[in-house]
N, C-alpha and C positions, 0 to 999 in steps of 0.2 A: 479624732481617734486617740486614743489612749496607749499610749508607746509606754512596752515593757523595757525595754532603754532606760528610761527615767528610773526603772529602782534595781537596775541593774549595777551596784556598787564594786562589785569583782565578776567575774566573767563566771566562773562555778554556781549551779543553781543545785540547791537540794532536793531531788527528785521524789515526790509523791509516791509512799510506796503504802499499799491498803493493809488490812490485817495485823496493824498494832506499830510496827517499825514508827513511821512519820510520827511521834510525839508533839507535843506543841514546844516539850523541852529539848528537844530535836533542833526542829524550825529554830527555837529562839534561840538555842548555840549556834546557830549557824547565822542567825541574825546580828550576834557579841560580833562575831568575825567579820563582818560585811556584805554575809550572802545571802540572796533572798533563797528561802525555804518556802514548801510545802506542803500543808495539810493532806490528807488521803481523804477525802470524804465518802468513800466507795465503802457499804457494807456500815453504815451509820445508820443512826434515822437522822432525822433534822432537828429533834432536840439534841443529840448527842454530838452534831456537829456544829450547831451554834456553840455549845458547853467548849469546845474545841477550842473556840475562834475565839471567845471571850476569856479561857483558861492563855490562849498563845498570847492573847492582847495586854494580859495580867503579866507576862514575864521580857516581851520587847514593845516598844514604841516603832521599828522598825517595819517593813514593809513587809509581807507575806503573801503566798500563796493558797490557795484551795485548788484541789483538782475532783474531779467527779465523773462520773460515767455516764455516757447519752444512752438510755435504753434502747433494745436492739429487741425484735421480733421472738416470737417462741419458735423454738424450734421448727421444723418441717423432717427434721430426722425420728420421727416417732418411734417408729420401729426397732431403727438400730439403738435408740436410746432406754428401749424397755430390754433390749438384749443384754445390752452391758451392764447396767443396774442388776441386772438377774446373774452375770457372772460374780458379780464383785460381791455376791448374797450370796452366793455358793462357794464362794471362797473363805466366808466367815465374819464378812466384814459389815460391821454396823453403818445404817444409812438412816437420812432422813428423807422427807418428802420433795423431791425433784421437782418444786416450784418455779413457775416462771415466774418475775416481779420483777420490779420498776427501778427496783433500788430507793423508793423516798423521792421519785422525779421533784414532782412538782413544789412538795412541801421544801427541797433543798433548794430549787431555785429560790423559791420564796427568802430562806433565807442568807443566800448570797444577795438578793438584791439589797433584804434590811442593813446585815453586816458588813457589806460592802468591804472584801479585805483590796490589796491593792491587785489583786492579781487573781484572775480566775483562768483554771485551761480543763478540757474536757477530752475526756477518750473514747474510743470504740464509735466516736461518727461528730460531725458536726449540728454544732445545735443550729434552730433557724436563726434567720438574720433576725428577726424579731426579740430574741432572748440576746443576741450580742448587742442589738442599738440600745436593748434596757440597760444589762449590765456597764457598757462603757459610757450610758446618761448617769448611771452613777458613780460614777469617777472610776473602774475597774479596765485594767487591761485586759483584754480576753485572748486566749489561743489556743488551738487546735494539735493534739496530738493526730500524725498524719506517717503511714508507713511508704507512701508509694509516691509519685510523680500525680496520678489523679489525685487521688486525695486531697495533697498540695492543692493542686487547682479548685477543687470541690470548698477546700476550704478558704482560701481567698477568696472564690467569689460569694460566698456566704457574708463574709464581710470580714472575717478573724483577724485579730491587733496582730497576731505573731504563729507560727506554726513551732511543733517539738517537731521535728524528723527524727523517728525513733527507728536506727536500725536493728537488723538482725540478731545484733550482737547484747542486745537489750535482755535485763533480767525480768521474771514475771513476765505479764502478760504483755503481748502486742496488742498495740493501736487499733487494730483495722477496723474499718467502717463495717466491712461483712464479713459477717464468723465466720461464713463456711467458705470464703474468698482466702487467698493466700496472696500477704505480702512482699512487697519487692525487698528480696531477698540479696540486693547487693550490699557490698561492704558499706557500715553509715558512711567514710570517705565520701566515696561514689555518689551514694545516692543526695548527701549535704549540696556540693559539688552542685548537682542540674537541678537542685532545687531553689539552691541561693540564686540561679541563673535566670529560673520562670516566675518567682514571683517576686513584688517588689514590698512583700513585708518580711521585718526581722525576722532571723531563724536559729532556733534551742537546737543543740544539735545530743542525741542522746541515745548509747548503746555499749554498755563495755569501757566507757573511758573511766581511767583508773590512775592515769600515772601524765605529770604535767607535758611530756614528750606527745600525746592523746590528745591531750587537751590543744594545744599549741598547731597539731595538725589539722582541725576541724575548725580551729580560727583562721587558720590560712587561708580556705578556700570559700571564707564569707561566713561564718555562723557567728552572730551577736554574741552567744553563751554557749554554755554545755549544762545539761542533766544529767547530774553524775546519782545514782542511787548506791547497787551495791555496793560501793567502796564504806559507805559509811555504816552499814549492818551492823559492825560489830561495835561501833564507838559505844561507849557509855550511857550517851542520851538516847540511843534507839531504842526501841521499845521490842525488837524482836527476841521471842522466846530465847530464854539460856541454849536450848536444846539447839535451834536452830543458827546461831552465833557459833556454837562447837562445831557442829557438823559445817560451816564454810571456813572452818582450820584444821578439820579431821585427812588426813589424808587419804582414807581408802574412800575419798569421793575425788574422782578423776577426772570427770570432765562436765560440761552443761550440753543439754538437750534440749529441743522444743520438743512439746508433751501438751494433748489433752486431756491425759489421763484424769487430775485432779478436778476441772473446771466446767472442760470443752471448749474450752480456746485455746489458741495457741498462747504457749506460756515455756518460758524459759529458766529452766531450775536443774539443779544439781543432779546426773543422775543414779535413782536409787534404785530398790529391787522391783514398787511400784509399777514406775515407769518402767523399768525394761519389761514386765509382766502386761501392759495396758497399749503398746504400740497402738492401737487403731480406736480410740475410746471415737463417736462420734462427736460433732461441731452440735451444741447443745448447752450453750450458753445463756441462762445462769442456772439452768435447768441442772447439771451437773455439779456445779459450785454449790448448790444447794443441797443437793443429797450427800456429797460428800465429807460436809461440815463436820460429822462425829469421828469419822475417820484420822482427818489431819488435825482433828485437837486430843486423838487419844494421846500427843507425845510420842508415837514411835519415826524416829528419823528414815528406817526404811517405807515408811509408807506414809508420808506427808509431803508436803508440796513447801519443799526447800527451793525459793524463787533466787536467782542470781544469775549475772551476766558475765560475760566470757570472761572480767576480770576482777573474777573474784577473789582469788590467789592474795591481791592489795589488800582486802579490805582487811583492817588490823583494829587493836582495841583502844586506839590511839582517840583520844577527844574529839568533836568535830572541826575546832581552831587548827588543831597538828595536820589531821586530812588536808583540809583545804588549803594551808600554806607548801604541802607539798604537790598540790595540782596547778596552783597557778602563781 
């Protein structure tokens, strides 16, 4: 098995975040530093994520990550999902077609086995043991983002190199294996804690750590690393919208919410006028992320899906070198 230890060189890992942020110049500042980083491959095709891998492989010789998403069922909320599509049309708001789709499954597997980076972890479920004994035949660490104590277990016996425990506190979307399931909602502490205790592979621990006092507590109680994402949004090398780097320094944005409004999954972002309008959107994942697509690229910061985690407050415009030496 293929132990993410071995390119673990500082304890801070650069969190995969999809929709532009995760750069490859991202990754490879964070790669100058010592810390392995993370591709987003969520929302690619598999040309555009090979282009990725080979563009990050062109700026560090360092180790990296890919992250990706295990496809999840169509809906079963039909209903409530042609109602709220129909509010958000009589509200004025342009949509596309509420597609279900795959995300590029098979062709992205395909090409993590070719490119083989060092590091592959997957969201929203575990893939079979069959896709982890490929990828770590090809030298690849593999691991499981996992929000609950089952999951953990689900995903160790699957065979997974390493688990993320991604709490509450986490920006953008939650892990969870099932959409319309709701995760363990205790503090990450907590839940790192009985998870480092039930299984015996290494654990990322990730949700809101921002500041090295964070970091320092989630090592205490057994986590190999941490995934820190929003802290670094605003660095230089992110790739996130101008618009969306202001509005997490804007002050009359007060606090973060979980919100399906934007996607249909639970997802943690800033909250704006959107979301307080959209309380009850239904679980209808990607089905919602897909119609919503014209909306969140008009540019208007009250109605786009501004992702961040409870410490966002940190994240500053500071390089990813300056971040990271103040986390750990």
């Amino acid at each position: 098995m293929v132990d993410v230890r071995d390119v673990l060189a500082r304890p801070v890992v650069l969190a995969p975040m999809g929709g532009g942020p995760s750069t490859p110049e991202l990754v490879a500042a964070g790669a100058a530093a010592g810390a392995l980083g993370f591709l987003a491959g969520a929302y690619k095709t598999a040309p555009e994520l090979r282009d990725e891998i080979q563009k990050t492989r062109a700026l560090t010789s360092a180790p990296f990550g890919v992250n990706v998403f295990v496809p999840g069922r169509p809906t079963t909320a039909a209903v409530e999902l042609s109602a709220y599509l129909a509010q958000l049309r009589s509200e004025g708001h342009e949509l596309a077609e509420p597609a279900w789709n795959d995300d590029h499954w098979d062709a992205k597997v395909d090409v993590l086995l070719e490119t083989a980076p060092a590091v592959v972890s997957f969201a929203f479920g575990s893939p079979p043991r069959s896709l982890i004994e490929a990828l770590e035949g090809a030298g690849i660490a593999v691991g499981v983002t996992v929000t609950s104590m089952d999951e953990a277990a689900a995903a160790a016996d699957e065979g997974a190199g390493f688990l993320c425990v991604q709490g509450h506190e986490a920006g953008a979307h939650r892990g969870t294996f099932d959409n319309p399931g709701l995760p363990d909602d205790r503090p990450l502490l907590a839940l790192v804690h009985d998870v480092v205790k039930s299984v015996a592979i290494p654990v990322l621990a990730a949700g809101g750590i921002a500041t090295r006092d964070e970091v320092e507590a989630v090592m205490a109680v057994g986590a190999a690393g941490v995934q820190c994402g929003t802290v670094f949004l605003r660095c230089p090398e992110s790739g996130a919208k101008p618009i969306y780097k202001d509005a997490l320094a804007d002050p009359r944005y007060t606090e973060t919410v979980v919100t399906r409004a934007f996607s249909g999954r639970a997802a943690r972002g800033l909250r704006n006028p959107f979301i307080s309008a959209h309380p009850n959107a239904p679980a209808a994942y990607p089905e919602i992320n897909n119609a919503t697509r014209p909306l969140r690229a008009a540019g208007d910061p009250d109605a786009m899906s501004l992702w961040a985690g409870t410490g966002w407050r940190h994240a500053t415009t500071d390089p990813v070198a300056e971040v990271l030496d103040r986390l750990d």
